[in-house]
Rosetta silent file (secondary structure, phi, psi, omega in degrees, C-alpha in Angstrom):
SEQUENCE: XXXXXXXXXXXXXXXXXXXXXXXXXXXXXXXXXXXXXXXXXXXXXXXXXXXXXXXXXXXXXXXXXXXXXXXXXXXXXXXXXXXXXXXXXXXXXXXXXXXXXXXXXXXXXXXXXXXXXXXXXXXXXXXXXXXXXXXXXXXXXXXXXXXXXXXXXXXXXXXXXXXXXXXXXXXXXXXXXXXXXXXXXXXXXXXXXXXXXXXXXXXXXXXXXXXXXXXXXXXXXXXXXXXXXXXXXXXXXXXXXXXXXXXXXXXXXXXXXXXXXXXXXXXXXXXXXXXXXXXXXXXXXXXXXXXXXXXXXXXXXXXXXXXXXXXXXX
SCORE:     score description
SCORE:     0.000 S_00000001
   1 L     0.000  126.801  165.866   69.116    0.466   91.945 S_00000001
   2 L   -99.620  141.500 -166.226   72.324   -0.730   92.972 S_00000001
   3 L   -96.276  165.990 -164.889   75.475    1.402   91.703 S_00000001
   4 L   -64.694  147.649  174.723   78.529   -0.142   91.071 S_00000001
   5 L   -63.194 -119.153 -122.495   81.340   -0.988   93.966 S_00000001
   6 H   -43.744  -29.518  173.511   84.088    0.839   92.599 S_00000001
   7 H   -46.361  -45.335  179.652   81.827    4.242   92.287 S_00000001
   8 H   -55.529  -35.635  162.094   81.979    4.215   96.229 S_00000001
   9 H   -81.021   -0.902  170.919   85.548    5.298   96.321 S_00000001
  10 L   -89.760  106.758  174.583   84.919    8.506   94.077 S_00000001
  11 L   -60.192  155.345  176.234   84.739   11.801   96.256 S_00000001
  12 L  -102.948  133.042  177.258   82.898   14.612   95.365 S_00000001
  13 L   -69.471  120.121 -154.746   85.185   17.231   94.220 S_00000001
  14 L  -111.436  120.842 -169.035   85.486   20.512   95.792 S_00000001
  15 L   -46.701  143.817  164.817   85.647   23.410   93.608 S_00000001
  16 L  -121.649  142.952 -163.032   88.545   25.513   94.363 S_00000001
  17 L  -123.041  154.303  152.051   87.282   29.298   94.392 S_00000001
  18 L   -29.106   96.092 -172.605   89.006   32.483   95.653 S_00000001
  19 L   104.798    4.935 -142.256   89.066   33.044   98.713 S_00000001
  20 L  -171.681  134.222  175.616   87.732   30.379  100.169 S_00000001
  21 L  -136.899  148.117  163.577   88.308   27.505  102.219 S_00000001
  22 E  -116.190  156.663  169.964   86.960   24.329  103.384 S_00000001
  23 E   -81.919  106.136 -177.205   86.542   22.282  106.742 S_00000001
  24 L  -118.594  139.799  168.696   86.584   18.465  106.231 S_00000001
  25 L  -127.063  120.144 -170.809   86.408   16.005  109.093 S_00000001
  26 E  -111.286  152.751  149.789   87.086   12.396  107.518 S_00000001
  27 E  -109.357  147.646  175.099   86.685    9.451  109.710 S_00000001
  28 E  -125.770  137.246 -160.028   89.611    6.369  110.031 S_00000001
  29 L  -113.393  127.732  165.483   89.033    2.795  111.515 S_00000001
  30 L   -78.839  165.911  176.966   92.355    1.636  112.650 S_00000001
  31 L  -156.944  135.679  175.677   93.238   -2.346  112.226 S_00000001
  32 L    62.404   20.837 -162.160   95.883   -3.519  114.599 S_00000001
  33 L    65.291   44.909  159.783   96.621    0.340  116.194 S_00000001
  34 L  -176.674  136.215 -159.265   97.580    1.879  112.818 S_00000001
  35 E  -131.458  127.202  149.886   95.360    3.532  109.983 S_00000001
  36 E  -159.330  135.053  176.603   97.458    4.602  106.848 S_00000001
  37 E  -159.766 -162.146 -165.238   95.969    6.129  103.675 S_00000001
  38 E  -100.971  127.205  176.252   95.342    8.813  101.500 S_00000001
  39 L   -62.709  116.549 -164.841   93.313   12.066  102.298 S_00000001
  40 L   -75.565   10.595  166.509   90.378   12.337  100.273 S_00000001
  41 L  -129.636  155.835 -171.056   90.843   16.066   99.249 S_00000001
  42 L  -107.314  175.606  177.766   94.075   17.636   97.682 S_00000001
  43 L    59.774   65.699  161.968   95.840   20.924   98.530 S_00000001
  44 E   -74.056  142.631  151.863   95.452   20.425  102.823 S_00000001
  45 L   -91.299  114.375 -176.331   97.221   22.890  104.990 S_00000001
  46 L   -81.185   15.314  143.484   99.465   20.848  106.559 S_00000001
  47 L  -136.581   46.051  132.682   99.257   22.557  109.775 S_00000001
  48 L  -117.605   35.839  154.187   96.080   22.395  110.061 S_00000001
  49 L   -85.848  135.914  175.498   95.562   18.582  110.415 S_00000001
  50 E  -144.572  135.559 -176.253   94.287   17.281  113.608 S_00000001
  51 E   -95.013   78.258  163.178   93.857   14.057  115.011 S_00000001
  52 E  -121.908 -156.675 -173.310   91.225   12.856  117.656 S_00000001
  53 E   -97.655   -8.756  176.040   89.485   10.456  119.503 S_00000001
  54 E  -122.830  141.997 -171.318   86.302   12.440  118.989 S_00000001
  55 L   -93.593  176.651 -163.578   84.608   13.954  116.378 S_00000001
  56 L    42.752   67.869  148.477   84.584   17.994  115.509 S_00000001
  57 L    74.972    1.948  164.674   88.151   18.511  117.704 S_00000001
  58 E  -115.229 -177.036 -160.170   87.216   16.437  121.096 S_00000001
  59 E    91.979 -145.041  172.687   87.975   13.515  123.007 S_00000001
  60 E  -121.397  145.563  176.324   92.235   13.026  123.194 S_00000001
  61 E   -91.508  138.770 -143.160   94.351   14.104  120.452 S_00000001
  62 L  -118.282  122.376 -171.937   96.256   11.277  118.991 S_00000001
  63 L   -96.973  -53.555  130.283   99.964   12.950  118.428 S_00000001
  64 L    13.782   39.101 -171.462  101.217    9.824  116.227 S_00000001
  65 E  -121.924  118.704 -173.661  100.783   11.347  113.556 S_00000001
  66 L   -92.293  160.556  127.637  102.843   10.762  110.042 S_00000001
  67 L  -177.667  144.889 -147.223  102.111   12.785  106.804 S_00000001
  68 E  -138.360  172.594 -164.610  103.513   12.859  104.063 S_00000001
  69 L  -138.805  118.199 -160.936  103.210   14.269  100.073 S_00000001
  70 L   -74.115  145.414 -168.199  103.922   11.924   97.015 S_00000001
  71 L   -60.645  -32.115  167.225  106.487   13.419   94.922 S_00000001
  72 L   -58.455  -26.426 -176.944  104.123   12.556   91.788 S_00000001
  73 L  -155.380   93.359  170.012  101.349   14.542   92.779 S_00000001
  74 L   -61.349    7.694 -177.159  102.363   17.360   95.152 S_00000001
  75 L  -121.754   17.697 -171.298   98.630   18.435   95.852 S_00000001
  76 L  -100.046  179.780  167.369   97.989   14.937   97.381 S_00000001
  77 L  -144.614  134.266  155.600   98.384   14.229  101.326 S_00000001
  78 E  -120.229  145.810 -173.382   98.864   10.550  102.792 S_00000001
  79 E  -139.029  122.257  171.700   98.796   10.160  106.563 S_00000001
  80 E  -109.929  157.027 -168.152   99.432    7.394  109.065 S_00000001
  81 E  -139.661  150.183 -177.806   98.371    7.483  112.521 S_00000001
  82 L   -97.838  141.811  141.496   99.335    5.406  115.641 S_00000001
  83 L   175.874  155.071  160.343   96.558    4.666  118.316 S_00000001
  84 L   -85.317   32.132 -158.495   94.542    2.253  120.539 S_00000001
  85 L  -148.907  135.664 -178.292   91.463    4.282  120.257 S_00000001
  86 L  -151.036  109.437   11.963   89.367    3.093  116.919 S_00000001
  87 L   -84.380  168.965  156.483   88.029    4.939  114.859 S_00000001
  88 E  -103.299  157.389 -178.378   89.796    8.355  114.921 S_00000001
  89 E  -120.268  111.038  158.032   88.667   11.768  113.551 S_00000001
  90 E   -98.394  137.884 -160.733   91.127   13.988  111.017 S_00000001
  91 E  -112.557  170.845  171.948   90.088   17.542  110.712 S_00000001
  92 L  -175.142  159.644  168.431   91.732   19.358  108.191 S_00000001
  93 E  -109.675  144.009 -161.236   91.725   22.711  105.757 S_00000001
  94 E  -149.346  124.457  157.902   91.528   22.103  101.899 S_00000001
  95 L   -59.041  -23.940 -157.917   91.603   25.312   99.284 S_00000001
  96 L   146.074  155.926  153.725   89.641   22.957   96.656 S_00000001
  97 L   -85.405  174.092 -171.867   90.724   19.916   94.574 S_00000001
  98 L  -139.169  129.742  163.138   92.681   19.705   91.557 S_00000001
  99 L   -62.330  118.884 -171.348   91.141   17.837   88.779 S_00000001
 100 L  -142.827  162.572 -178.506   93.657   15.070   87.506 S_00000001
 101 H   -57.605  -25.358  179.014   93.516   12.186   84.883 S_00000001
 102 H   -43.923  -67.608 -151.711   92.902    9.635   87.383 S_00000001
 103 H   -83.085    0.586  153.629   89.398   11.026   89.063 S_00000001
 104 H   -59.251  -53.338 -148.051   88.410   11.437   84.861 S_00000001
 105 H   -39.961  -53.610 -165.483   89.686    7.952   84.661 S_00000001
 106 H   -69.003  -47.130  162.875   87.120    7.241   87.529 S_00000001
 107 H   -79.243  -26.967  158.645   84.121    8.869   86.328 S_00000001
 108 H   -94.530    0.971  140.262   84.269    7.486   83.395 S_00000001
 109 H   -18.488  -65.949 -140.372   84.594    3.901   84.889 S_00000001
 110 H   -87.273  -11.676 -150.797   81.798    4.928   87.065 S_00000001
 111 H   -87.963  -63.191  126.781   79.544    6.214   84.353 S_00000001
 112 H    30.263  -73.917 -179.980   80.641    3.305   82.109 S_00000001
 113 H   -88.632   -3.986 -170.843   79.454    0.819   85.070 S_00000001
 114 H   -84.793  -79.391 -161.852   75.931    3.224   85.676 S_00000001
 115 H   -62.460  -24.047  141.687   74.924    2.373   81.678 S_00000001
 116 H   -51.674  -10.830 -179.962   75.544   -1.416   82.647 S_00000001
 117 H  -106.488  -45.160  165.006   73.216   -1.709   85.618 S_00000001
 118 H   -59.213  -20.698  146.709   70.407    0.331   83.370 S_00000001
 119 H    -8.329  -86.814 -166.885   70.725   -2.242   81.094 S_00000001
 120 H   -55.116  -69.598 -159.191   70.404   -5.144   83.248 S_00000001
 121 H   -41.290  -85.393 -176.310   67.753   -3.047   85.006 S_00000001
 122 H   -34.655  -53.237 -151.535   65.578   -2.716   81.848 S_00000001
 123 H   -60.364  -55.856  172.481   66.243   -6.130   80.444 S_00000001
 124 H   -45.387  -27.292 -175.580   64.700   -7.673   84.057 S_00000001
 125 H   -81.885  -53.838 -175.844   61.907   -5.236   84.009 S_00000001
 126 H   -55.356  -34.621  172.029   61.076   -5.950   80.120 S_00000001
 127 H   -37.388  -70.526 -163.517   60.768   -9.865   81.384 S_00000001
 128 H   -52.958  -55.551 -174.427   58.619   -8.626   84.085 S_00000001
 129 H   -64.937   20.165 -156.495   56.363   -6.547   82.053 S_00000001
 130 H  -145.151  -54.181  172.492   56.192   -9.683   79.525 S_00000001
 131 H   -38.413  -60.459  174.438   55.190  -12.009   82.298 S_00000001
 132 H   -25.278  -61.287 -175.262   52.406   -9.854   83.065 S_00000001
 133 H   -76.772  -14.500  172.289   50.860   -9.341   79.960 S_00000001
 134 H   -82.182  -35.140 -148.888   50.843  -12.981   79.320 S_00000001
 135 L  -107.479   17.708  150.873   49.257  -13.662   82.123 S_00000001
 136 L   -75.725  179.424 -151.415   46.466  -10.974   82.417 S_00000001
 137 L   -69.351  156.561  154.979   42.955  -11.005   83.382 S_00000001
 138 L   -88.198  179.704 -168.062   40.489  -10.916   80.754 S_00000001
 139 H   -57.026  -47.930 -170.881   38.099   -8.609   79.468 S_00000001
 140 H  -112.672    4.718  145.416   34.995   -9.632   81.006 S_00000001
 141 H   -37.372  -65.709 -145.743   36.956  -10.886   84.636 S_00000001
 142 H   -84.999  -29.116  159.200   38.227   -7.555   84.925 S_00000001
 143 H   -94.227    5.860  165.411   34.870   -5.723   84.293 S_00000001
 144 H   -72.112  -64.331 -164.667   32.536   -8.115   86.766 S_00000001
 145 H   -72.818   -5.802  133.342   35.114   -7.244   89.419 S_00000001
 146 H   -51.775  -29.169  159.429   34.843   -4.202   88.598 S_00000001
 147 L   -79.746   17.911 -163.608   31.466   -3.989   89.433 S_00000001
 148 L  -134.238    7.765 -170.563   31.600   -5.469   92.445 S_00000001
 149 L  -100.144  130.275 -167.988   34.533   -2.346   93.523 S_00000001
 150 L   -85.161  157.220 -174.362   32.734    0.142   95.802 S_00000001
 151 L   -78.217  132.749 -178.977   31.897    3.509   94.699 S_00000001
 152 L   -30.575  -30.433  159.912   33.502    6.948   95.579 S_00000001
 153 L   -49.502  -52.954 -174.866   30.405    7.964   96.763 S_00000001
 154 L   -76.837   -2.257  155.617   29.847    4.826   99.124 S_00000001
 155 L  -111.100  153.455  178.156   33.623    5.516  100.644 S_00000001
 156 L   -87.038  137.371  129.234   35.531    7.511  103.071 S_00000001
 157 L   -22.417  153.925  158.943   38.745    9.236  102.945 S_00000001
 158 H   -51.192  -59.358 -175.522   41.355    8.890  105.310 S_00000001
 159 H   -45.340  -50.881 -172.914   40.278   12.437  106.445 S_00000001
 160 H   -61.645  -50.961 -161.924   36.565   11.397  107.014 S_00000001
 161 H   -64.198  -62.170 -170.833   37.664    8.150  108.333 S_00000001
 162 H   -62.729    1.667  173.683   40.025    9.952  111.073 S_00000001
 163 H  -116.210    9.881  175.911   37.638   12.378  111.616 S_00000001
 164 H  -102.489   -1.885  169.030   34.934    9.982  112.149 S_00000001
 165 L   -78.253  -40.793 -163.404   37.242    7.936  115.002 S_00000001
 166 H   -62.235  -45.910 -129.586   37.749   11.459  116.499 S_00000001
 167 H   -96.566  -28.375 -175.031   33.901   12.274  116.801 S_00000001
 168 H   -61.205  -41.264 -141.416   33.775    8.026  118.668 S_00000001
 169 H   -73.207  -28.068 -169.006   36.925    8.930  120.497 S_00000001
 170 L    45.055 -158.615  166.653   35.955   12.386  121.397 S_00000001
 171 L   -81.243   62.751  177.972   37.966   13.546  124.791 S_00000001
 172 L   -97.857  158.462  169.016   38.612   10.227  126.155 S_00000001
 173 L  -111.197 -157.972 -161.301   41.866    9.859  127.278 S_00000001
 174 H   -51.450  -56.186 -175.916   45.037    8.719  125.710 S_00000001
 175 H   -56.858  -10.909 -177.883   44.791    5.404  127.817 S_00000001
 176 H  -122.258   27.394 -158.000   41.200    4.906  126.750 S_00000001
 177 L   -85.608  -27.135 -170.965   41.011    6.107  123.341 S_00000001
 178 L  -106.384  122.274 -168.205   41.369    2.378  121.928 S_00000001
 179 H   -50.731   -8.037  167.999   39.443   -0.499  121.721 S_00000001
 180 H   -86.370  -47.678 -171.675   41.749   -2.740  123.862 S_00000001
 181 H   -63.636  -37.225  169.797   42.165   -0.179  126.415 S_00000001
 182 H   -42.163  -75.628 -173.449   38.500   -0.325  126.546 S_00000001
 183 H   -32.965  -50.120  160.955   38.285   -3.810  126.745 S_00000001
 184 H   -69.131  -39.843  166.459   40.635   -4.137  129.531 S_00000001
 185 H   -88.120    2.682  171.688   39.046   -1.703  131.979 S_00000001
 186 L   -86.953   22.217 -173.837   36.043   -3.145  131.337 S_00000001
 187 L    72.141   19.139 -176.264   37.800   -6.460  132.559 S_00000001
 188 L    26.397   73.390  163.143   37.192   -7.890  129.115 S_00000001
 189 L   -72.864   47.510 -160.125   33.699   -8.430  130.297 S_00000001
 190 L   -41.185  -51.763 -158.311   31.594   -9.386  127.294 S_00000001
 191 L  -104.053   96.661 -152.735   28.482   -9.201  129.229 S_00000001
 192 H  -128.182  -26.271  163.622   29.624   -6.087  131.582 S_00000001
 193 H   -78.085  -42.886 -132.420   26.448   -4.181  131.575 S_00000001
 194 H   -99.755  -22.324  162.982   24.054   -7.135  132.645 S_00000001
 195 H   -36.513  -42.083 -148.705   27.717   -7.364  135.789 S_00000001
 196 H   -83.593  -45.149  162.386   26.909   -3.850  136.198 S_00000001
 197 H   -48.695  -44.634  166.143   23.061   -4.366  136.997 S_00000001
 198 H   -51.272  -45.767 -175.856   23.695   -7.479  139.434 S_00000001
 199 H   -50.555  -62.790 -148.320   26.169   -4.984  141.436 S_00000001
 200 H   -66.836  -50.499  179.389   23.910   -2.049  141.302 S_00000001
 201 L   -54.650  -15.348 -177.964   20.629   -4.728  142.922 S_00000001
 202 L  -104.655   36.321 -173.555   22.984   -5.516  145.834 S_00000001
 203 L  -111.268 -179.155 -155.339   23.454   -1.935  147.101 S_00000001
 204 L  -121.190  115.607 -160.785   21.850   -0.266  149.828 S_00000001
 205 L   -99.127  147.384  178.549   19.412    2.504  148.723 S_00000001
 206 L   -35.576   89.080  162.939   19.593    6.302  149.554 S_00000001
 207 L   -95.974  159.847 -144.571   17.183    7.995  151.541 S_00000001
 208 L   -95.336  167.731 -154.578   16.795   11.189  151.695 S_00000001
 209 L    94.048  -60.573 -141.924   18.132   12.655  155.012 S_00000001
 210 L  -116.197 -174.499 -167.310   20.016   10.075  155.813 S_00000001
 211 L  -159.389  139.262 -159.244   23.739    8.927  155.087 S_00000001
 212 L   -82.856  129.298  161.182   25.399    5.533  154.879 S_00000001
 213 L   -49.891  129.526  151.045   27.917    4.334  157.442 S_00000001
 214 L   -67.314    7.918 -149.912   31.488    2.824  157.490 S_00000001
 215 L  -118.292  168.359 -172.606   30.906    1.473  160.612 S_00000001
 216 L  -100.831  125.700  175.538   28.727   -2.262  160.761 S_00000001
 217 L  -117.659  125.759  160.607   25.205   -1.399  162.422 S_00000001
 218 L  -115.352  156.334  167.966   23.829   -5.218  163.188 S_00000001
 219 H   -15.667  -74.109 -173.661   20.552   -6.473  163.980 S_00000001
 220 H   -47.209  -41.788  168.379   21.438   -7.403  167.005 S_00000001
 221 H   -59.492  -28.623 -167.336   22.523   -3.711  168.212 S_00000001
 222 H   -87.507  -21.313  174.590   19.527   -2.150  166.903 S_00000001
 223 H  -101.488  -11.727  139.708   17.439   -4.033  168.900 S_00000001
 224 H   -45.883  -37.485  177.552   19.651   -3.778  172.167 S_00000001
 225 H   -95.962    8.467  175.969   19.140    0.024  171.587 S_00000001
 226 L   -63.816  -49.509 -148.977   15.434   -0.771  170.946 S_00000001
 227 L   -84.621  -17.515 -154.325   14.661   -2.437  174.996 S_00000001
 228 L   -86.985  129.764 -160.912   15.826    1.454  176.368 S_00000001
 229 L   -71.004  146.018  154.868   13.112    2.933  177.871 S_00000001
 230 L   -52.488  116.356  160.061   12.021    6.863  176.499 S_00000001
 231 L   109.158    0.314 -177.838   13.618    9.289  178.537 S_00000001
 232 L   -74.227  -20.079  169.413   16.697    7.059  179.874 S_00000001
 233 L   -82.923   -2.403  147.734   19.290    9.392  179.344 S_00000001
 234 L  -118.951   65.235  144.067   17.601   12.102  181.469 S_00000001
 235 L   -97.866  166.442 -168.828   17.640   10.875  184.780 S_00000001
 236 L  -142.104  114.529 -169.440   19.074   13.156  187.377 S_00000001
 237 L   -82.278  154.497 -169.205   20.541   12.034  189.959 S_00000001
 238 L   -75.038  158.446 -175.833   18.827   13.212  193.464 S_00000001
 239 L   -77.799  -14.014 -168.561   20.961   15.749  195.742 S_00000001
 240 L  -161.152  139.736 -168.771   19.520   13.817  199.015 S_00000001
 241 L  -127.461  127.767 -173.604   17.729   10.388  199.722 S_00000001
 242 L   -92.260  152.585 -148.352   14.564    9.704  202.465 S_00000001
 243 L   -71.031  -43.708  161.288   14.895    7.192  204.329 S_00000001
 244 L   -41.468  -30.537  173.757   11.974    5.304  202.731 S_00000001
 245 L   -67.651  -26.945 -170.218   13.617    4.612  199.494 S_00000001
 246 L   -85.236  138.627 -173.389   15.650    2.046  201.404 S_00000001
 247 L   -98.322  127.073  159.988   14.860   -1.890  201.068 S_00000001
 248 L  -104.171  146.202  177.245   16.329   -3.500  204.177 S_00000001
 249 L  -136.400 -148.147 -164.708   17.736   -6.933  204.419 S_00000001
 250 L   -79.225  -25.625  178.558   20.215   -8.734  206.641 S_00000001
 251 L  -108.340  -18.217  175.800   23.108   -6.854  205.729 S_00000001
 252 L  -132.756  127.975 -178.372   21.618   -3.550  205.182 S_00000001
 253 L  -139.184 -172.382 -158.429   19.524   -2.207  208.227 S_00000001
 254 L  -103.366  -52.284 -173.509   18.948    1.050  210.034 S_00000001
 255 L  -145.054  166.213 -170.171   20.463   -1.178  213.663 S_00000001
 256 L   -97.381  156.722 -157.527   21.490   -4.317  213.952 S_00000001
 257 H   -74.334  -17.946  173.838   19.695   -7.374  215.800 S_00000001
 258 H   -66.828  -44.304  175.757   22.187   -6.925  218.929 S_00000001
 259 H   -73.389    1.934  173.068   21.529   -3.564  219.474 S_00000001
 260 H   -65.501  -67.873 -170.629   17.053   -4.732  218.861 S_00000001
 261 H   -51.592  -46.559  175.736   18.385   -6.843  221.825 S_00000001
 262 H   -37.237  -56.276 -172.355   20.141   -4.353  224.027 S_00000001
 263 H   -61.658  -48.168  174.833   17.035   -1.931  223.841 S_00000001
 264 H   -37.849  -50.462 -179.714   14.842   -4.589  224.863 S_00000001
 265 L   -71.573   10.646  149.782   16.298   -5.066  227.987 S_00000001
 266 L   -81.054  128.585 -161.922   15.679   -1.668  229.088 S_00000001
 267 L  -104.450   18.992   38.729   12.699   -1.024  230.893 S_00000001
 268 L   -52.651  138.692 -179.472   12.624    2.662  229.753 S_00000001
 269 L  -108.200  140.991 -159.028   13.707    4.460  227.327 S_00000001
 270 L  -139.143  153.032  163.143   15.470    7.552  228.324 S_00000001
 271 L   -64.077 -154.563 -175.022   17.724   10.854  226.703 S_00000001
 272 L   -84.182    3.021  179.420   21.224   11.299  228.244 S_00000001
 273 L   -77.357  151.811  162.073   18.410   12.382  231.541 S_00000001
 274 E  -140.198  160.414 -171.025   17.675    9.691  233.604 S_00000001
 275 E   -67.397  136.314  160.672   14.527    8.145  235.042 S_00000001
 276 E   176.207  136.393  161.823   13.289    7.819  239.355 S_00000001
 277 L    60.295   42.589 -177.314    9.658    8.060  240.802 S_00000001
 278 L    38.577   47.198  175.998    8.526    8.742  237.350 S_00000001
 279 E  -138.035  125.836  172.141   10.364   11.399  236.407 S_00000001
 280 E   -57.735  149.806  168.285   13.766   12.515  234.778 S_00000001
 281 E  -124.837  171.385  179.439   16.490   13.785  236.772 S_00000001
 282 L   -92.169  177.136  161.888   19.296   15.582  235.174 S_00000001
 283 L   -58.583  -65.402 -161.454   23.209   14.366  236.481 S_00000001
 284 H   -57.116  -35.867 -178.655   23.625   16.899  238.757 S_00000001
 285 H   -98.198   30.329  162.437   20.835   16.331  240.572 S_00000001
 286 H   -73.592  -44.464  176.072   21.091   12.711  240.463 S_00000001
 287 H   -57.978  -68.007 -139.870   24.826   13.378  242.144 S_00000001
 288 L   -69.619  -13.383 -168.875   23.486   15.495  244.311 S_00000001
 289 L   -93.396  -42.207 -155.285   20.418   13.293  245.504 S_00000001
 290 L  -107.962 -173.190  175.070   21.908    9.629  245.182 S_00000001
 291 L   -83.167  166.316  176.151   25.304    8.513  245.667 S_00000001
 292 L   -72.176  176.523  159.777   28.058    9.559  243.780 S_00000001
 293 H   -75.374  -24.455  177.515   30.598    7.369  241.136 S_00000001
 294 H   -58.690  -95.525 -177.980   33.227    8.353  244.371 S_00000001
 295 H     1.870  -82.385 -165.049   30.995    6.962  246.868 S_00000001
 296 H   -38.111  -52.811 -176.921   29.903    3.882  244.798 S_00000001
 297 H   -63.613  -42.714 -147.133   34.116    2.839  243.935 S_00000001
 298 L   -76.269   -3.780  179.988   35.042    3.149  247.274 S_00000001
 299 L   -68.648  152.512 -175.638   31.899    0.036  248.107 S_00000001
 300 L  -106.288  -33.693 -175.626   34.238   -2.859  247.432 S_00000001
 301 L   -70.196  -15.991  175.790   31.187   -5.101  246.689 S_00000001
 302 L  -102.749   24.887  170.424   30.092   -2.539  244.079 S_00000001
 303 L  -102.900   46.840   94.568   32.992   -2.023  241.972 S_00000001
 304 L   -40.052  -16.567 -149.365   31.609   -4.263  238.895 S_00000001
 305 L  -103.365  123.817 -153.570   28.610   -2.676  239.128 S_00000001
 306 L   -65.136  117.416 -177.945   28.849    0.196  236.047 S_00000001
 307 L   -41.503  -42.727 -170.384   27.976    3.948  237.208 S_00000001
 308 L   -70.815  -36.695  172.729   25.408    5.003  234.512 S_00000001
 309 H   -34.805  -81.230  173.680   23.697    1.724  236.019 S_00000001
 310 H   -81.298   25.721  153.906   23.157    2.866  240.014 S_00000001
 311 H   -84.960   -1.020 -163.724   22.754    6.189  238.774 S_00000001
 312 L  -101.336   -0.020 -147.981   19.146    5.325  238.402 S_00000001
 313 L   -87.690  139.658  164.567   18.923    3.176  242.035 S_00000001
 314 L   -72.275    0.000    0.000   17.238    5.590  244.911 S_00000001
């Protein structure tokens, strides 16, 4: 129901009691920088009006402040205020209101304009309920569709129904609790089981013992570690090598073909001893028998000829 416009300007009146005071905080929307009206409760203490930019006493306090008390009704207050700040908040203390012919005037105006909108209000309603009734259902409409309306038995509550979502939903969680949420991690996937089966045939199955790599083992490696003989990792190498072990070829020999030649041309082979009359002599007595290396340099026709040479000559 809508109540009448002028009813919106009638205040609720505040008893005035012994003893007793009230706290009102009205707000005022300036136009242009300047708000001036009437305070909507009578008998204010006029020093306790206050003026801010905030409401309940914060913000900046706007000191531009008029107020003043019509000579006609000495329990009224009107107050203008100065500011650039829109709306403003006035706090004030009020004993109570005083009941005057006016705010009678005003209820019964408002009451007045109440019993004209219940009027209207009925008259529009009596229409409606007059539409209706011409236009209802008939007799034997309203009981076939009744029979066709399911039975209390054959339905759920809310309460069943929400407790029969709980028992699907169980402890899933908040992100999965819903059939979209579903839907979506399954990748909205109609056929998402027969996905899951396809997956599951291309994996690589467990055996027991053994444990799957990150690393790529290919064919090819497994059969590179395949050609290695049993036993190749314990060889040891030997501390010393006979002589026998060795293959010789051109570059690796025991002596070389000059020194094959050298020996040849020696018609015995002798120690550091040397051969005459088919025997070794030692040096010394070789010096002592034959000539010396003195002797020999001082022949001038023999000095080419090498001393281990004519050490052998009788």
């Amino acid at each position: 129901m809508a109540y009448p416009q002028n009813m919106d300007n009638f205040t609720n009146k505040l008893n005035k009691l012994d003893d007793n005071t009230y706290v009102i905080e009205e707000t005022a929307a300036l136009k242009e920088g300047v708000y001036e009206g009437e305070l909507q409760h009578d008998n204010v203490s006029l020093t306790s009006i206050n003026v801010y930019t905030g409401s309940k006493l914060t913000g900046t306090k706007v000191k531009d402040v008029i107020v003043s008390t019509p000579s006609a009704a000495p329990w009224k207050r009107n107050i203008k205020i100065f500011s650039e700040v829109s709306p403003v908040y006035i706090t004030y203390e009020t004993t109570g209101d005083t009941v005057e012919a006016d705010d009678i005037n005003k209820v019964q105006d408002g009451l007045v304009n109440i019993e004209n909108e219940v009027e209207r209000y009925k008259g529009a309603n009596d229409l409606r309920v007059s539409n209706i009734e011409g236009s209802k259902a008939e007799k034997t409409y309203v009981d076939i569709e009744l029979l066709t309306k399911a039975d209390k038995s054959d339905t759920y509550t809310k309460e069943e129904t929400d407790g029969r979502i709980q028992n699907i939903i169980g402890t899933a969680p908040s992100n999965l609790d819903t059939l979209q949420e579903l839907a979506k991690a399954l990748d909205n996937d109609a056929n998402y089981a027969s996905t899951v089966t396809t997956e599951l045939a291309q994996k690589v199955d467990k055996v027991t013992g053994k444990q799957l790599s990150t690393e790529d083992y290919t064919t090819a490696e497994k059969a590179k570690l395949a050609g290695v003989q049993d036993n190749a990792n314990n060889y040891v190498h030997p501390t010393s090598h006979p002589a026998a072990m060795i293959t010789e070829d051109s570059t690796h020999r025991w002596t070389t073909d000059d020194e094959k030649t050298l020996w040849n041309t020696v018609s015995s082979k002798a120690d550091s001893n040397h051969t005459h009359d088919g025997r070794y002599y030692t040096e010394a007595e070789s010096n002592s028998k034959f000539a010396t290396k003195d002797d020999l340099n001082k022949v001038g026709g023999l000095a080419g000829v090498t001393w281990n040479y004519l050490k052998g000559v009788k």
